[in-house]
C-alpha positions, 0 to 999 in steps of 0.5 A, spaced: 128 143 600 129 149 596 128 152 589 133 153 584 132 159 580 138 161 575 141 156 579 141 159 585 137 156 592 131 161 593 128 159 600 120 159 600 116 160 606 109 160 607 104 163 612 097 160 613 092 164 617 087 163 623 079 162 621 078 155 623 076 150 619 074 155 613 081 157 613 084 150 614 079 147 608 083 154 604 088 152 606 088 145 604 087 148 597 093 152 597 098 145 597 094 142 592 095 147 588 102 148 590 103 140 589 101 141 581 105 147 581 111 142 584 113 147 589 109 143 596 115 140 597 120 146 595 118 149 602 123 151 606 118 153 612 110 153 615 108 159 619 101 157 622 096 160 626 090 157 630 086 154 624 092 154 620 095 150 625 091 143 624 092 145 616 100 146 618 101 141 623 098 135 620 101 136 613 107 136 617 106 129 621 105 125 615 110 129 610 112 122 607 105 120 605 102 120 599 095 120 601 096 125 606 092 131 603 086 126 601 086 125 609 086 132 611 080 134 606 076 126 609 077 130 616 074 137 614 069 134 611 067 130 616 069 132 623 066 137 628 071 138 634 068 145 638 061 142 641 064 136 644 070 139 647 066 144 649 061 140 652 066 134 655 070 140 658 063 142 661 061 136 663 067 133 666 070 135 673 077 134 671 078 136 664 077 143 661 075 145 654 082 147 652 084 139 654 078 136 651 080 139 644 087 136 643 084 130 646 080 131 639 086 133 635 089 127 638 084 122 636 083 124 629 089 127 627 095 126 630 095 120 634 099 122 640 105 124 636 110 130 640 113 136 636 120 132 636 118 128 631 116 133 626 123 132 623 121 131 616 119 137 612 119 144 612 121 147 618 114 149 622 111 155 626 105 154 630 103 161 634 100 161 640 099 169 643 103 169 650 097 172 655 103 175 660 107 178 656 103 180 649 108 177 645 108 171 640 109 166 642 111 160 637 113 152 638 117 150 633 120 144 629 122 139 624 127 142 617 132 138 621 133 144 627 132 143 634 125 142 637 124 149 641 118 153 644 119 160 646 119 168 645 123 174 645 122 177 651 123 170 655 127 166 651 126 159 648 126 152 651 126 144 649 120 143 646 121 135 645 117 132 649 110 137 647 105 133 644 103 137 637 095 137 639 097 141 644 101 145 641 095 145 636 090 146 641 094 153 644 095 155 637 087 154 636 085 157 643 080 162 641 077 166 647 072 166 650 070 159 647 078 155 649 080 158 656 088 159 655 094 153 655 098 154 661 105 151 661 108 149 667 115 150 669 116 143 668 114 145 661 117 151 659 122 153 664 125 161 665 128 164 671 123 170 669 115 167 670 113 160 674 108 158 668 105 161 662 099 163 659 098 162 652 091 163 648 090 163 640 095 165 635 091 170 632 090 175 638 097 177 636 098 176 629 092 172 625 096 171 618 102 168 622 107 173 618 113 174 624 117 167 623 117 170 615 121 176 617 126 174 622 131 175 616 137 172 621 133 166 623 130 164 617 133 168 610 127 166 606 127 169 598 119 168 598 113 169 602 106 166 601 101 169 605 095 165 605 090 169 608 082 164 609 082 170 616 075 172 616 075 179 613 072 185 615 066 188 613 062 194 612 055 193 616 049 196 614 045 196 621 051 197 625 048 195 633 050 198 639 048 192 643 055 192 648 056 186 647 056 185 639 060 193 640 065 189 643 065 184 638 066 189 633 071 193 636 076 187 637 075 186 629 076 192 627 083 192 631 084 185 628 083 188 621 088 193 623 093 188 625 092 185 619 094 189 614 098 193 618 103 186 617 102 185 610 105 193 610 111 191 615 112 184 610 112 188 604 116 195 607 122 190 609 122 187 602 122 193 598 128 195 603 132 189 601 131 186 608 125 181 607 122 176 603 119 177 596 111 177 599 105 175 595 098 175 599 092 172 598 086 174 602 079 169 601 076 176 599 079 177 594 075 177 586 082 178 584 084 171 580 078 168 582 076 162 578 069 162 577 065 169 579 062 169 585 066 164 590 070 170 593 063 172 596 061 166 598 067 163 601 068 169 605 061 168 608 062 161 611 063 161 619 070 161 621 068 156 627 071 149 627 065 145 625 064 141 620 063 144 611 059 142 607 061 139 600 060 146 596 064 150 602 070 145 601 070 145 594 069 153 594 074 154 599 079 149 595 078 152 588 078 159 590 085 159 595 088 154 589 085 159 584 088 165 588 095 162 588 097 161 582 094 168 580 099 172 584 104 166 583 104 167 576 103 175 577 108 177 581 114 171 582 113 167 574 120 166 576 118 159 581 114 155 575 118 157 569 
């Protein structure tokens, strides 16, 4: 599944970021754009994070269809999926919110389906943030590799029998709306903890770039970093309510880790230890199709309900736009 480029294989690695619905909808508009590039078949691996995660994993379920982006754009046009599982995981006694949402991503997107039958297409990552630990911790598949789930520090485990909603859900699980997924011994067993405790991917790192610089793993060539994340702005009337303080604080940390990966990403290149990055971030006017659209699409809610047309059109265009713009800028070489 690789490139060839003056006759050699170069492997191509692509990182989707958190920022719910509006980050899978830009997304989405990343492999429509790669598929007229003819490189959405090229990629060797996904690296998923939260709403890039329902993106990701749903390519990957239904690699070998052909109607497989028409679906996923029907779903984000159509489907609200926090309020019911919100309001069923308050309602029911037996069920949390956390159980409700994969039971959503079940229902709508992925039938059931365990990670073990991710075995067509590229190798792919869905990270989720370890509570106990603080570490990354990733469930991974297909790109005819074993089917594992794990982290550094604990080490990895089978992960044949884990559904992908699930998966999905602990990758998606933002607090304090989702409580955390945890696994039992039965589900990731490690003579160091009894369970484990797994909240969204991007409480760690929201761009979902670390599967991209594990050099011994993965070799890749290039990384392509889509970034439909929820920028970090100036704010003319900042408040000192505690809990919006709060709210802040946590963002201006998660804009830090933000940048603070790309540098990493772009300081092992330049040291002859990673791949060749290009990052595009909603944010960003550079490349951008029609004047505007960065604006407009950065300021779309990065929850998980339902877009409008115009913010599906908007998101698509303007991360299509913006892919081929740093494509064409900085790697020429992958559609000459």
């Amino acid at each position: 599944m690789s490139v060839k480029i003056n006759g050699e294989d170069k492997r191509l690695g692509l990182a989707l970021s958190g920022g719910g619905f509006r980050a899978a909808a830009y997304h989405l508009g990343v492999f429509k754009k790669l598929d007229e590039l003819k490189l959405l078949d090229k990629i060797d691996l996904l690296s998923c994070v939260s709403g890039g995660s329902i993106a990701g994993a749903f390519l990957c379920a239904n690699w070998d269809k052909d109607d497989t982006l028409e679906r996923l754009e029907t779903y984000l046009r159509t489907k609200s999926i926090a309020v019911s599982s919100v309001l069923g995981g308050l309602l029911s006694p037996f069920s949390s919110r956390l159980d409700e949402l994969a039971k959503t991503y079940d229902r709508d997107l992925f039938g059931k389906k365990k990670l073990s039958t991710l075995k067509k297409g590229p190798r792919i990552y869905l990270n989720a943030t370890n509570l106990a630990t603080g570490n990354m911790f990733f469930f991974v598949a297909g790109g005819n590799g074993a089917t594992e789930l794990g982290e550094h520090e604990l080490g990895q485990a089978d992960g044949s029998k884990i559904r992908i909603s699930a998966a999905v859900a602990a990758s998606s699980a933002f607090p304090p709306v989702f409580p955390p997924l945890r696994l039992e011994e039965g589900d990731f067993p490690s003579d160091q903890v009894d369970y484990v405790t797994l909240t969204d991917g991007g409480v760690y790192d929201n761009l979902g770039v670390n599967p991209l610089m594990r050099v011994k793993r993965n070799n890749l060539d290039y990384a392509l970093v889509s970034d439909g994340g929820k920028p970090f702005a100036n704010s003319p009337d900042p408040t000192e309510s505690g809990s919006i303080v709060l709210k802040e604080a946590i963002n201006i940390l998660m804009e830090q880790v933000r940048g603070l990966q790309f540098e990493r990403l772009s300081l092992g290149h330049k040291a002859g230890q990673g791949p060749k990055p290009l990052w595009f971030s909603i944010d960003s006017a550079e490349g951008e199709l029609h004047p505007g659209d960065a604006h407009f699409a950065s300021l779309i809610g990065t929850n998980l309900t339902r877009l409008s047309s115009i913010e599906m059109d908007v998101l698509m265009r303007h991360a299509g736009a913006l892919c081929q713009a740093r494509i064409e800028k900085y790697a020429p070489e992958l559609i000459a």
